[in-house]
C-alpha positions as CSV (number, residue, x, y, z in Angstrom):
1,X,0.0,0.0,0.0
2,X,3.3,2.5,0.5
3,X,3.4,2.9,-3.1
4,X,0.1,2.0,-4.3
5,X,-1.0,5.3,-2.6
6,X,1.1,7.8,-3.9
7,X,0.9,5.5,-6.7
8,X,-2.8,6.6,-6.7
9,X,-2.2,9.9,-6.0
10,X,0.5,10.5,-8.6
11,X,-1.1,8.3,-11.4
12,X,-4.6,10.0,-10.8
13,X,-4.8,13.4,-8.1
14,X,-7.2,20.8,-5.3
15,X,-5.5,27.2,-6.2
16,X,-2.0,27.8,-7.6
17,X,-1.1,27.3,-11.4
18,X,-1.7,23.7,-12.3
19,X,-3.6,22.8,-9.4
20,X,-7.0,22.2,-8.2
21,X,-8.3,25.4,-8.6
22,X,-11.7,24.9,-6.4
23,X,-9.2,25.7,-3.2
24,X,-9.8,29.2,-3.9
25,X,-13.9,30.4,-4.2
26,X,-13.9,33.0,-7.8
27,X,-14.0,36.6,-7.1
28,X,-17.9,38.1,-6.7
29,X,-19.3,39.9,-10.0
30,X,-22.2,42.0,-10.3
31,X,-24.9,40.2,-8.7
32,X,-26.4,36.9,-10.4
33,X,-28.1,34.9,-7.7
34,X,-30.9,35.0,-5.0
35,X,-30.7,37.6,-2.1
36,X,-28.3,39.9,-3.7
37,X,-25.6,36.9,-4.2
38,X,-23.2,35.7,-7.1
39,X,-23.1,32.6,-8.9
40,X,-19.6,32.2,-11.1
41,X,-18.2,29.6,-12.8
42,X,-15.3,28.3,-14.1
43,X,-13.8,25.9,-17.5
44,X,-10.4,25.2,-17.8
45,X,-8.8,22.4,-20.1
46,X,-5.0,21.8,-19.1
47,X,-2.7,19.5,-20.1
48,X,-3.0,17.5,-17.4
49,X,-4.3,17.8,-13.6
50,X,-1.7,18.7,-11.1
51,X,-2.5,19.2,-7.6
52,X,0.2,20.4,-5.5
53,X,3.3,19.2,-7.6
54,X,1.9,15.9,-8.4
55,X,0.3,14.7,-11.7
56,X,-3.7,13.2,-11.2
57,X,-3.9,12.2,-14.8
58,X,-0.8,10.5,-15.4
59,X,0.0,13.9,-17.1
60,X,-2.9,13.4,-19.8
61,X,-5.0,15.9,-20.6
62,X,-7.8,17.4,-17.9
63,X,-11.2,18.9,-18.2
64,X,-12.4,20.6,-15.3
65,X,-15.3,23.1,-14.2
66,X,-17.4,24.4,-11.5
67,X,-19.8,26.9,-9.9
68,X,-19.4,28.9,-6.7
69,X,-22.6,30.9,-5.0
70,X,-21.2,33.9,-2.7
71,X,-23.9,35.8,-1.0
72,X,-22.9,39.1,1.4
73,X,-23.9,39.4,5.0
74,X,-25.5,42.7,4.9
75,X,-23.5,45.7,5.5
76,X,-21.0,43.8,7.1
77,X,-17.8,43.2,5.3
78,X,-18.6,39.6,5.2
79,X,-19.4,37.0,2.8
80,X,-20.7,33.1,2.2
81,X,-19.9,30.8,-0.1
82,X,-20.5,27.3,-1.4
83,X,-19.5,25.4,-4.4
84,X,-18.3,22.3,-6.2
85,X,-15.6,21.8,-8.7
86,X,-14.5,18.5,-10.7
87,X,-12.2,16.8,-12.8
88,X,-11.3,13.5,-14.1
89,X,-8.2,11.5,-12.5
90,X,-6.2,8.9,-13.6
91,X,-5.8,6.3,-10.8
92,X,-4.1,3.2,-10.7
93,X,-6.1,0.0,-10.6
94,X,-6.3,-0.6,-7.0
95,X,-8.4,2.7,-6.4
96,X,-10.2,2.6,-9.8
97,X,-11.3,6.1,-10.1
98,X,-11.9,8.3,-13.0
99,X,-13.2,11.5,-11.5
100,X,-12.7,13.9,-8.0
101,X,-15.6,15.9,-7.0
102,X,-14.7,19.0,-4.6
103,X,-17.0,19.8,-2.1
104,X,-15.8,24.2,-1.0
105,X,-17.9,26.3,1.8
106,X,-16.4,29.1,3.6
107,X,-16.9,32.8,5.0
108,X,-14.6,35.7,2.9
109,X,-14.0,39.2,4.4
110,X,-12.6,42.2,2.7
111,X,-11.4,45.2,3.9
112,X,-9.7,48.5,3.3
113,X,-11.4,49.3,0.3
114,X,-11.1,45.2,-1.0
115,X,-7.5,45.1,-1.0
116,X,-7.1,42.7,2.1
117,X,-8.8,39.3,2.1
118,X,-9.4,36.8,4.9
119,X,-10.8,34.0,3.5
120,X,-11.7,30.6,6.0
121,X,-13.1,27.7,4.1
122,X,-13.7,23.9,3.8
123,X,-12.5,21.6,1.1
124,X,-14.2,18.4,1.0
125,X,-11.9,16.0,-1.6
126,X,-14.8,12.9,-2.9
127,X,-13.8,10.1,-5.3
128,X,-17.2,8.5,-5.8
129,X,-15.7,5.5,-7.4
130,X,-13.2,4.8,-5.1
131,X,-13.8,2.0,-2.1
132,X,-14.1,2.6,1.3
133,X,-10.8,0.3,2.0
134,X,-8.8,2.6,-0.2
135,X,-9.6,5.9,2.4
136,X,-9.4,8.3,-1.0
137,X,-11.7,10.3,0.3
138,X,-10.1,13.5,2.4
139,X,-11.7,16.8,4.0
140,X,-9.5,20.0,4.9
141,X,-10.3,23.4,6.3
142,X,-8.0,26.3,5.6
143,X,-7.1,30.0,6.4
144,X,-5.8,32.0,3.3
145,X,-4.7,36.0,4.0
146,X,-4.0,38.3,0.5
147,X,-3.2,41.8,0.1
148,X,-3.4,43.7,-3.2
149,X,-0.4,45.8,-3.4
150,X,-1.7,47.2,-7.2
151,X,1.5,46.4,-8.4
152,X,1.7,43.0,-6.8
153,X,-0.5,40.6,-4.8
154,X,0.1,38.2,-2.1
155,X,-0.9,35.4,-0.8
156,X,-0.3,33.2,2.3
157,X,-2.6,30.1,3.1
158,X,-2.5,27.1,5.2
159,X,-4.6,23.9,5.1
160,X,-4.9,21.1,7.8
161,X,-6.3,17.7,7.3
162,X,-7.5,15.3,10.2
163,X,-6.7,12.1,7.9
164,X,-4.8,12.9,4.7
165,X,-5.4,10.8,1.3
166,X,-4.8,7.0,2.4
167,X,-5.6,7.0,5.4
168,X,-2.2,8.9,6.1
169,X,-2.8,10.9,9.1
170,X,-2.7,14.5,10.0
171,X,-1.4,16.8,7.1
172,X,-0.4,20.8,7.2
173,X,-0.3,22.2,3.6
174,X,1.7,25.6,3.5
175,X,1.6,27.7,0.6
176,X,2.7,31.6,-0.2
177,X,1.6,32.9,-4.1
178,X,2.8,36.0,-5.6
179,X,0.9,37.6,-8.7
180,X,2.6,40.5,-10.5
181,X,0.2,42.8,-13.7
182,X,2.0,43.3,-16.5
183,X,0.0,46.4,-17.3
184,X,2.3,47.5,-20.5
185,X,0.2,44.4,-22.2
186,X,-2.9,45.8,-22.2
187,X,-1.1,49.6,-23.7
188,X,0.3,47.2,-26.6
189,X,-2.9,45.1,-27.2
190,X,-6.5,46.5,-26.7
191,X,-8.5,44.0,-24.6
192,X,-5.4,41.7,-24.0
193,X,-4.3,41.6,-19.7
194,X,-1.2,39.6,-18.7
195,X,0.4,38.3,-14.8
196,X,2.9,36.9,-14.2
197,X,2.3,34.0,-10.6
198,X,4.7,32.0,-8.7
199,X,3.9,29.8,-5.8
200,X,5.8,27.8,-3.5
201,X,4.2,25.3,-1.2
202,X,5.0,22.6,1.4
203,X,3.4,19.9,2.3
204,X,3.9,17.5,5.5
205,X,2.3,14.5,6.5
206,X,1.7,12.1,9.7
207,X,2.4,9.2,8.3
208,X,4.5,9.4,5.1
209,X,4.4,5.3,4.7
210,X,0.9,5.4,4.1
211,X,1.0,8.1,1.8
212,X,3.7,6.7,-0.1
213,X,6.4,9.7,-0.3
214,X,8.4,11.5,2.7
215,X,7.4,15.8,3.1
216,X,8.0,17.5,0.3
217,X,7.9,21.0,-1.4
218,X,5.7,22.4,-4.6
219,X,6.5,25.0,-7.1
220,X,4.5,26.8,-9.8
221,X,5.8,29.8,-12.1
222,X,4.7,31.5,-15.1
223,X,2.1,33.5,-16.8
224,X,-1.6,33.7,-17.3
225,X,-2.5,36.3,-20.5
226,X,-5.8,37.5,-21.0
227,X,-7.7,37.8,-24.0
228,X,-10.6,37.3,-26.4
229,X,-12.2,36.5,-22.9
230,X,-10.3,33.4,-22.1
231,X,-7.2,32.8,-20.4
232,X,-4.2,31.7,-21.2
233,X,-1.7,30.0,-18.7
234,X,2.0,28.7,-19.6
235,X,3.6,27.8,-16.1
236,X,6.5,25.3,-15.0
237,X,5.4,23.3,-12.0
238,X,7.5,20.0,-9.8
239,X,8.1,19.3,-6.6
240,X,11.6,18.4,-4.4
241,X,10.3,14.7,-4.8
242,X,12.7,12.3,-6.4
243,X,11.4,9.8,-8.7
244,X,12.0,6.7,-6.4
245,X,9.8,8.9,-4.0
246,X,6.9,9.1,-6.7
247,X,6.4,5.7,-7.0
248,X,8.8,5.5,-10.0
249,X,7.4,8.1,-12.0
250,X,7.9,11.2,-14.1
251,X,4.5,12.5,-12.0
252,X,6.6,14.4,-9.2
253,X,9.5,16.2,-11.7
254,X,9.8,19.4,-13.0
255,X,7.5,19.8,-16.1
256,X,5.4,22.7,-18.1
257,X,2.0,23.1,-17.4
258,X,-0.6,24.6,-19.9
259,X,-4.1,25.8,-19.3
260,X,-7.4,27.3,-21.3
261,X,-9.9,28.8,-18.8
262,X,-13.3,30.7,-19.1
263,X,-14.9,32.3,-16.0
264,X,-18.2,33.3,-16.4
């Protein structure tokens, strides 16, 4: 079961450049739902699905979507919000899954004049194919802080687990992102909006036998360009893992990512 995990994980499995992006609820828009709240939604097809370093789809191709609602608390600088998001995965035989269904809820706050965010949410990770012996299923609840510098944003976030993918335990995921506009884009080409985003994550985890692979770090870099309503995203993403601690595989290495996305 060591590597038939992270064998799992790696051959087959939540936002940061080529990751699940439902860890992050979409920014409210001009009001779309019931009580004054916000449905948006989101369509990406990537070259493959990578959640924090590691490859879901055996680094095949991925087509993901889903819808958030975010509704306001009155005049208070508060908000709810609730949401799925999905993809397919490419797991290995012994979990026999083809498709991750993200569960998100949480409460978002944002202050002087929207530039600092506190956002404190729930992540619930389901594999309806999967069997109850293979302990896929995982739930996590998170803090993420941002501030919007205009000429660059930040992010810091952290995510705990009671009992990780696998059965492994207690697991802390750490994670700092840093977009930069490249407003000179939009002066060249009308309509056209380019960023550059970098991320760095770690993630550690009770029992690292179960999971398959010791702690390890994530990386994303690269840059998401605007236009003709969609966006573009060319990034290179890996992890510190070796490939003798990715169950044999290319899954953990250094690699380019590439993304098409519509929000809506």
């Amino acid at each position: 079961m060591k590597v038939g995990i992270l064998a799992s994980l790696v051959a087959g499995a939540t936002m940061i450049g080529g990751v699940a992006t439902a860890q992050t609820a979409p920014t409210a828009k001009t009001p779309t739902g019931p009580f004054g709240g916000d449905i948006t939604g989101i369509v990406t097809l990537a070259n493959e699905y990578s959640f924090r370093g590691i490859s879901q789809t055996q680094r095949d191709p991925a087509l993901q979507g889903g819808l958030t609602y975010e509704v306001p608390l009155g005049k208070l600088p508060l908000s709810l919000y609730a949401g799925f998001w999905g993809s397919n995965v490419n797991f290995a035989t012994d979990i026999n899954e083809s498709l991750e269904l993200d569960l998100v809820a949480g409460v978002r706050s944002k202050l002087f004049n929207d530039k600092f965010t506190v956002d404190f949410g729930y992540i619930g990770y389901l594999y309806p194919g999967s069997t109850p012996a293979a302990s896929a299923n995982f739930h996590e609840i998170g803090l993420v802080l941002g501030y919007d510098f205009d000429f660059a944003a930040v992010t810091a976030g952290v995510r705990w687990s009671p009992n990780y993918f696998g059965g492994s335990g207690n697991a802390w995921y750490k994670v700092a992102t840093l977009t930069v506009p490249l407003p000179f884009v939009g002066k060249i080409a009308k309509d056209v909006s380019a960023k550059l985003v970098g991320s760095v994550g770690h993630q550690s985890i009770e029992r690292n036998a179960a999971f398959g692979s010791p702690d390890y770090l994530d990386f994303a870099a690269g840059i998401t360009v605007t236009a003709f309503t969609l966006d573009f995203t060319a990034q290179v993403i890996g992890t510190s893992l070796a490939d003798v601690d990715c169950a044999g595989t290319r899954f953990c290495a250094v690699r380019p990512y590439f993304s098409i996305g519509k929000s809506f």
